[in-house]
Structures are given as C-alpha cells and as structure tokens.
Steps between C-alpha positions, in 0.01 A plus 500: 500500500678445792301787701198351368596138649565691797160661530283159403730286750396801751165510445457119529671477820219787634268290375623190631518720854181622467356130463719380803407762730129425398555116605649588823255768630371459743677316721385627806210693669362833329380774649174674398470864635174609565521863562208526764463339869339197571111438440442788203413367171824520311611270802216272418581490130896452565458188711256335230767581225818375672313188600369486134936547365623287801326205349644591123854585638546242723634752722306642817361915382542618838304810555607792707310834572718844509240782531499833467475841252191315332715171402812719392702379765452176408514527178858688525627188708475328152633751298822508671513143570732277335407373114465155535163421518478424875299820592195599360213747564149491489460862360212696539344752278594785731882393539556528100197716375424739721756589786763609183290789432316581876816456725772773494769260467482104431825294571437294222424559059194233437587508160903460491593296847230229513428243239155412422415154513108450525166695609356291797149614574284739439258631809159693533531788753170577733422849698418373820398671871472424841168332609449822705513738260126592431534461117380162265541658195750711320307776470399580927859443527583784277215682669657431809841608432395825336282557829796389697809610326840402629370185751513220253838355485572280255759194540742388296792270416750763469535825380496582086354106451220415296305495852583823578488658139100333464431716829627815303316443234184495663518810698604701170174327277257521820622816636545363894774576787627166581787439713804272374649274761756232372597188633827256388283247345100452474485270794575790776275702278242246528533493874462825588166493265364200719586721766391841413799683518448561122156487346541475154766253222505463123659159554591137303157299525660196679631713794155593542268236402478330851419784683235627248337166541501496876360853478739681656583711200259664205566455188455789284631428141750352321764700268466245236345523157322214581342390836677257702417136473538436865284876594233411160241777761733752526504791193811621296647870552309538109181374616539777767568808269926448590609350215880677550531295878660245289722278728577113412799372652746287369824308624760372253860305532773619453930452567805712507570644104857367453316112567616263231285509274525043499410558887204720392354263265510235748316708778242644231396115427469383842322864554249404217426158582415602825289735417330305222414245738139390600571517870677825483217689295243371780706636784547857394117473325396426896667835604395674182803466306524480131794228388687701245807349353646716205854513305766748616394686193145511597587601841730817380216670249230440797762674751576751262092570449487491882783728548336759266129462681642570850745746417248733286296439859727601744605824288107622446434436886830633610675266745807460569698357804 
C-alpha cells in the first residue's frame, strides 16, 4: 500500500509539473527554424505561421533561416537543440521523407529525435524553363533535350530534395539527359533561372509565380494531381502522359523529441489556431499554399506514407549521395 501511495503521490506531482510548466511557457521569444535562406517558399510559409503563433502565444515566433543539405541542416539545428519548446523547425518534405533514404548518411532519425507537432502546408510543384529556351510545351522540351542531350541543366534546392528527386523522375519516364545543378535553397536556384545559368526547375509554385507572370519563365506543368488554382492554363504531368512526375511539396512543424509533452500541447494549439485562421489561409492561398493543420497522429501516418513513396523512388532510380 505504501508503494502504491508512493506511485499515485508521484504521478500527481508529474502531473501537477506538467500543468505548471504548461502555464509558464513561454516566457520569452521562440525561435522558428526555417531550414532554407531567405525569399524561398518554406521562408514565406514560416513567417506567416510564427506571426499566426506569436499572436496565440503572446510570445514573439522569431524566424531564422539555416540552409543547407536540402533543409537537413536546419532541421538538425532542432534536433539537437534543447527540449523546451523554444526551437522549432519548419520541416520540409525532403528533410524527413526523402534525404533518410537518398543521402549516404543523415545526422539526424526523423522518426526517433524530432517530435511531430502539425503538417503546415501543402504546395503544388510546376516544371518551369527559362524564357529562352525555345520550348512552350512539355513535349518540344523533351524533343529538345533528346536532340540536345546533356545541355539542359536543371536547378534545384539541394541535392536528394523533392526538387531535385521530381527532376529524376522525369528524365527516367521521358527518357532525356538533363543536367542536375543544386542550389542551398530555391531562391539561388531561382536566380540563376532568371539568369540563364540554369535553364530548367521543378520548383514550389510561389517561388515561381511572379516571374511566370512577368514572362520571364515558361510554365510547363504542374506535378500535381490537380492543376494549380493560381496556373488554372497550365496542364498536370497526367494530362501530359507523366503521371509518375508526382511532386507536391509539403512543410510541417515540428520540436526536439524529449519536448514535454504539456509544452507540446501548448505549441500544437497556438500552431492550429494559426493555421485555422481566415487571414492565414488567404496568405499561403496567395502563394499557392494549402492551410493544413492536422494532429500529431495525423502527421506521423502521412510521414510514414511519405517516407515509403520517396524511398521506393530513390531505390528504383538509384541515387544516392
């Protein structure tokens, strides 16, 4: 009995810990890691979200950008950072789903050292080329590269990344030499694009959507199963006879895995709000984004479906880095 007493007067003081630690946090600024430099898309999403939790926190979500290795680098910051709910990461699909299976070695396990608080967004992906390259339509650009093999090169936002991987995928389904150039983020990738240096870029819609409007890139066709609402003229990968060059990105929050799990909660609801919010859902629908607030649950058996997409990918095409 007296074991027993021991073990309930134990367990209520965790709980009563728990609850206190819950009331405290925060009680100063967070930081929100966004794995990618300034001006890409998953910086774009970051800043709307940590504006979104500032308000429900009534803390300031203070983002910071740590590039590199296709948002690993970033997202390794957070891993190893301390548990207590004061650094956070803006993870993108590449960092948990795909660079565990297409780089050699990754410095972090998705799936044992970061806890999984909420999917974020959810974005369309669109094959886009220089305005010089004499091709309007997916097909003279396969036509060209087959007639030209080897002096397309395609950029990306870092090597083994969902950017890179879409690439991959369409030289193995249309049969074309393309040449892989990788950048630390989409925004270099985007400016060497503008500038020619690379003429071709499976990348995030909102990177892109300014310049395709100006003219000064082609859009081609989205890796969606469904055409973009902000590119309704431009065709699907399906609609073109590609219906593999799947490539939707995603971004999704997520802490350090020892986190208290009172901590967690709190961050998931001021996560959620945000993103269930009128004013967020129009911001990331005016870059493309798709508001997508889930449970930790939900947010495990999508990785885990993710996880098992990519990696079956990157073992029939063969990379590894």
């Amino acid at each position: 009995m007296r074991l027993l007493a021991r073990l309930l007067i134990g367990a209520a003081a965790a709980l009563a810990s728990g609850a206190a630690l819950a009331q405290a946090y925060p009680s100063k600024p967070i930081r929100l890691i966004v794995p990618f430099p300034p001006g890409g898309p998953s910086d774009l999403f970051g800043r709307a979200l940590a504006q979104g939790m500032s308000a429900n926190l009534h803390q300031p979500v203070v983002v910071e950008n740590k590039g590199g290795v296709g948002g690993v680098l970033g997202v390794d910051f957070v891993a190893k950072a301390a548990p207590d709910g004061y650094t956070l990461a803006l993870n993108n699909a590449s960092s948990v789903a795909i660079s565990p299976y297409s780089l050699a070695t990754i410095p972090y396990d998705p799936n044992k050292d970061l806890a999984l608080i909420t999917t974020v967004v959810r974005v369309p992906e669109v094959l886009v080329v220089n305005s010089a390259v004499p091709a309007n339509t997916l097909a003279e650009l396969v036509a060209y590269a087959k007639a030209n093999p080897g002096k397309i090169n395609f950029g990306s936002a870092g090597s083994g990344g969902i950017t890179h991987l879409a690439g991959e995928l369409l030289k193995v389904e249309a049969g074309i030499d393309l040449v892989h150039v990788p950048y630390k983020g989409a925004a270099p990738a985007v400016a060497d694009l503008l500038g020619g240096q690379v003429q071709m870029g499976i990348l995030d819609v909102p990177v892109v959507l300014p310049h395709i409007k100006s003219g000064k890139l082609k859009a081609l066709a989205v890796t969606s199963a469904k055409r973009a609402p902000s590119l309704p003229d431009v065709p699907t990968m399906a609609e073109l006879n590609y219906p593999k060059v799947m490539s939707d990105n995603w971004y999704g929050l997520t802490a350090p895995a020892a986190t208290p799990p009172a901590i967690l909660k709190r961050i998931h609801a001021a996560a959620i709000a945000a993103l269930n919010s009128p004013e967020l859902i129009e911001q990331f629908a005016k870059v493309s984004g798709i508001a997508a607030p889930s449970t930790p649950e939900a947010y495990a058996a999508f990785l885990a479906a993710e996880q098992g997409k990519w990696g079956a990918i990157v073992k029939a095409i063969g990379f590894k880095e």
